[in-house]
C-alpha positions in Angstrom: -25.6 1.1 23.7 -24.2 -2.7 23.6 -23.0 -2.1 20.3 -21.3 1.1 20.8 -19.3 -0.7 23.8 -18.1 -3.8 21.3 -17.3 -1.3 18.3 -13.3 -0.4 18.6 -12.8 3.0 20.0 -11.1 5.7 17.6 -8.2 7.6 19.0 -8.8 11.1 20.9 -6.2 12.6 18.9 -4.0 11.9 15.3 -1.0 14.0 17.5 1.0 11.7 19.4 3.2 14.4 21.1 3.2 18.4 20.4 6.0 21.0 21.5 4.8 24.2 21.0 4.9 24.3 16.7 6.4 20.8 16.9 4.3 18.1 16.8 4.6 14.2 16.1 2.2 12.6 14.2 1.0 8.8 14.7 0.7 8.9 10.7 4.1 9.4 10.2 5.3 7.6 12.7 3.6 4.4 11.1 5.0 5.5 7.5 8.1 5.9 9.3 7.9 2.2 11.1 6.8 0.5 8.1 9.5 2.1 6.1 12.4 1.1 8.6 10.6 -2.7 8.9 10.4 -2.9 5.2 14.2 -2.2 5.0 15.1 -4.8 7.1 13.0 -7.5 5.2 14.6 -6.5 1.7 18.2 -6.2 3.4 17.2 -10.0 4.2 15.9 -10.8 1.0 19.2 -9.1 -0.7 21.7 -11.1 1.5 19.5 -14.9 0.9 19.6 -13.6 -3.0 23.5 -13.3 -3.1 23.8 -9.2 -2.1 25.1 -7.1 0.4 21.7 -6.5 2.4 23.2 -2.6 3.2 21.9 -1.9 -0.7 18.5 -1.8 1.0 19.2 0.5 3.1 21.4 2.5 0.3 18.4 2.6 -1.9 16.2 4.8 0.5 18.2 7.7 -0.9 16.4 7.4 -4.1 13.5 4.8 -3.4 12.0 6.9 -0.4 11.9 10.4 -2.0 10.8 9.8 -5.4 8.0 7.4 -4.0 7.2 9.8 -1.6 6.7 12.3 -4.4 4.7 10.1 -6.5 2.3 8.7 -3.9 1.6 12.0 -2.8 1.1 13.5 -6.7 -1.0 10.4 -7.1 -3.7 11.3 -4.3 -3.9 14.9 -5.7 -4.2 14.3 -9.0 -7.2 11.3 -8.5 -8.7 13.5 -5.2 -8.2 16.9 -6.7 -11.6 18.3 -5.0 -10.3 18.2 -2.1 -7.7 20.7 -2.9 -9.6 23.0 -5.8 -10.1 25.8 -3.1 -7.2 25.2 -1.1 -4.0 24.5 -3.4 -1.9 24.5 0.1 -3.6 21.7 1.1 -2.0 19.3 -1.3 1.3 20.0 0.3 0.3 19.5 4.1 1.2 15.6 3.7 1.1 15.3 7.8 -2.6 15.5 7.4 -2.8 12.1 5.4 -3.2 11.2 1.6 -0.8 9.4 -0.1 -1.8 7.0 -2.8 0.1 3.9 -3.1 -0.2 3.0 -6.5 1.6 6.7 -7.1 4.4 5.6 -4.3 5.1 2.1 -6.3 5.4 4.1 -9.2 7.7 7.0 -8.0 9.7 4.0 -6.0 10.4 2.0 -9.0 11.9 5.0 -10.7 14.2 5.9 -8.0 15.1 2.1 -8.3 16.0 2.2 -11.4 18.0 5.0 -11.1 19.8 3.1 -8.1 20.3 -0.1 -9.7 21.7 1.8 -12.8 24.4 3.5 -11.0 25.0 -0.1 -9.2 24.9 -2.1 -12.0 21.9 -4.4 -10.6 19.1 -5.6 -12.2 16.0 -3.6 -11.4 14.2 -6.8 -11.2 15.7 -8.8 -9.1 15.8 -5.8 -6.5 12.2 -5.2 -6.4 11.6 -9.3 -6.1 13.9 -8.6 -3.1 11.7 -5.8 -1.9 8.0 -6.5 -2.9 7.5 -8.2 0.3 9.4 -5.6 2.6 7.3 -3.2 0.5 4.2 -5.1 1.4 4.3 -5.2 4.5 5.5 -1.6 5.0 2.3 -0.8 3.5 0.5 -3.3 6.3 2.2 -0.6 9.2 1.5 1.9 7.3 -2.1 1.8 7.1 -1.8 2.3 10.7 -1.6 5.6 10.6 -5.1 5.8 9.1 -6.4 4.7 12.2 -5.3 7.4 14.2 -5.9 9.7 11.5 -9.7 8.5 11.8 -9.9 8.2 7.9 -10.4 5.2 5.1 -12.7 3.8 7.0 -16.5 2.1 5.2 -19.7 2.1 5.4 -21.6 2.2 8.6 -21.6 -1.1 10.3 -23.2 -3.2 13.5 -20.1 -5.6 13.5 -18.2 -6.2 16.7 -14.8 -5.0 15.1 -16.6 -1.8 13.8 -14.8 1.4 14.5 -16.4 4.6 16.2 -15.6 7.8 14.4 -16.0 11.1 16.0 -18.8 13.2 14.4 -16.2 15.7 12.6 -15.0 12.8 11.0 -17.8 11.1 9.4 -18.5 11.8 5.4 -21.7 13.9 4.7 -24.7 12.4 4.9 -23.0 9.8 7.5 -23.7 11.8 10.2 -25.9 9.8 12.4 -23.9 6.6 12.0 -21.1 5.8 15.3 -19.4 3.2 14.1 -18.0 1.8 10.3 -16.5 -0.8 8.7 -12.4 -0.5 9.3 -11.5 -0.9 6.0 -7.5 0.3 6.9 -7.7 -3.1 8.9 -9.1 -5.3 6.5 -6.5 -3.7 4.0 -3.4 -4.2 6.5 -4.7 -7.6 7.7 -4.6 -8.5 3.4 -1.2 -6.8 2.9 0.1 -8.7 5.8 -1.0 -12.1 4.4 0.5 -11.2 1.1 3.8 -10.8 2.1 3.9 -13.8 3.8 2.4 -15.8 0.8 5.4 -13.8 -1.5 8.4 -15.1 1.1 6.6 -18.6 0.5 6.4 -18.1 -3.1 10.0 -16.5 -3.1 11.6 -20.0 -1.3 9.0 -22.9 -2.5 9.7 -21.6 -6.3 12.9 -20.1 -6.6 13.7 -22.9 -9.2 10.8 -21.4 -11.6 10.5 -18.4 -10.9 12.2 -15.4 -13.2 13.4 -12.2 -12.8 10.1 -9.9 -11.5 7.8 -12.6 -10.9 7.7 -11.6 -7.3 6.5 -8.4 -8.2 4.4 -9.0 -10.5 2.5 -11.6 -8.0 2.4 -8.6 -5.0 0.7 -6.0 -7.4 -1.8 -8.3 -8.7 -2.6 -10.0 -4.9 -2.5 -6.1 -3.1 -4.7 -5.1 -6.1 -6.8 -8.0 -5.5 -7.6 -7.0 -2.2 -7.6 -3.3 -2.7 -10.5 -4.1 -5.0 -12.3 -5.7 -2.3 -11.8 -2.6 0.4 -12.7 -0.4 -1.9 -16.1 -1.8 -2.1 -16.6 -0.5 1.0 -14.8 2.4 1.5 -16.9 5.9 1.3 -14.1 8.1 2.2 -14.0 10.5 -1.4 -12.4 9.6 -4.1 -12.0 10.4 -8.0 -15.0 9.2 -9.7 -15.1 7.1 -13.0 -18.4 8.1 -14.6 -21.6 8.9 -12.3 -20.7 6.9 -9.0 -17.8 4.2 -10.1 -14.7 4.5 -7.8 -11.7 5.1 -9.9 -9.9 3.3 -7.7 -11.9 0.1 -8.2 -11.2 0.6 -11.7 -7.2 0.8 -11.6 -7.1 -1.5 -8.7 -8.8 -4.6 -11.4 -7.2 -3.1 -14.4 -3.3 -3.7 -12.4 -4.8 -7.2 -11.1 -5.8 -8.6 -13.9 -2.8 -7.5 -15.9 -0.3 -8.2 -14.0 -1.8 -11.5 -13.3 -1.8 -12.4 -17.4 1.6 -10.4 -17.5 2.8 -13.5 -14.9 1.0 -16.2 -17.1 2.4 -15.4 -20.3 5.8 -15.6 -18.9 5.6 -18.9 -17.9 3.2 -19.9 -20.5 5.8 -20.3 -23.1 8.2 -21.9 -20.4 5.4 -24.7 -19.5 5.3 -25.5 -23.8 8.7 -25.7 -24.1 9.1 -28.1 -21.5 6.3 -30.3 -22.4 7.4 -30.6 -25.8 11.2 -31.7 -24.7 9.5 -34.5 -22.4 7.6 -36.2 -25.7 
């Protein structure tokens, strides 16, 4: 009993308002929040780069859609169970799932296709919006909450979360309360795209052209690594009972990571050598 009155309360309900067939959903209001904050970050970025900061907001034309399309492709593919017996399913996005490794993806093709017609460098435009993007994702994960979904494993923690019975993962069923995972995750994303601003102003002598976003997929995947130790929610499975996504996540850290080192790696000789 004195744990279940520490543990954070889930919501009663993932609908925020309802008008007969109308309703609005905390998950996409979050999405929709995160989106509009992250705007406003990489119109900042844009402008203390040299840009009009109204490209940001430009860009949503072909950044949101096509990342919309690919995060949501992304979770069907990797979680196709879910939607073997129910092929509708993977088009009722308002119920959640939306993978963000499939979102990065999708966005950075619509950027491309932006910066093209605009004659930008792709690059420098997702340095400008890798910590808008960030922290979109640090809203975003919000909507989980309210959702009652990505949480972990049971837990006796203080900051546990309660999840209704009709929301716990077979064989879970006796458990109240879980790890919030979706917090840990947002609490991470959050730190990251303060570290990238830092990184972004401390080293904008040395850094090149996508170095910022190189750094904010290999410190998200970092710390989607770690959540994803705890997560039980399903996902695609790499062999027996490996977690795909634990998989990708250390496969995007660790390259990107070496990606970053070689880059400068070369620079670092160079300069060494014209000192001697």
């Amino acid at each position: 009993m004195f744990h279940a009155l520490l543990s954070l309360p889930s919501p009663p309900s993932p609908v925020m308002f309802e008008a007969g067939p109308l309703a609005l959903r905390y998950y996409g209001l979050f999405i929709a929040l995160g989106i509009a904050v992250g705007t406003w970050l990489t119109s900042r970025e844009l402008a203390r780069r040299g840009y009009d900061g109204a490209l940001a907001v430009d860009s949503l034309f072909f950044v949101v859609p096509t990342g919309f399309i690919g995060a949501r492709i992304y979770h069907v593919i990797t979680d196709w169970e879910l939607y073997s017996g129910d092929y509708a399913g993977a088009f009722r996005v308002w119920e959640g799932g939306l993978g963000i490794y499939g979102a990065v993806a999708g966005g950075l093709l619509g950027l491309l296709l932006f910066c093209y017609l605009r004659g930008m460098s792709t690059l420098t435009f997702a340095d400008a919006a890798a910590p808008g993007l960030i922290l979109a994702q640090a809203i975003g994960r919000w909507g989980n909450y309210f959702n009652q979904e990505l949480f972990g494993r049971p837990s006796e923690l203080p900051w546990a979360i309660r999840i209704a019975p009709e929301n716990r993962p077979a064989g879970f069923g006796d458990a109240e309360a879980f790890h919030p995972t979706f917090l840990y995750e947002s609490i991470w994303n959050l730190l990251v795209a303060l570290a990238l601003l830092y990184i972004a102003r401390r080293f904008a002598s040395r850094l090149k052209a996508g170095d910022v976003l190189l750094i904010y997929v290999s410190l998200y995947s970092v710390g989607r690594f770690i959540v994803e130790t705890l997560r039980i929610d399903p996902a695609f499975i790499i062999g027996e009972s490996f977690r795909g996504n634990l998989f990708v996540s250390s496969i995007l850290a660790l390259t990107f990571a070496l990606l970053l080192f070689v880059r400068h790696a070369g620079t670092s000789g160079r300069k060494r050598a014209g000192t001697e």
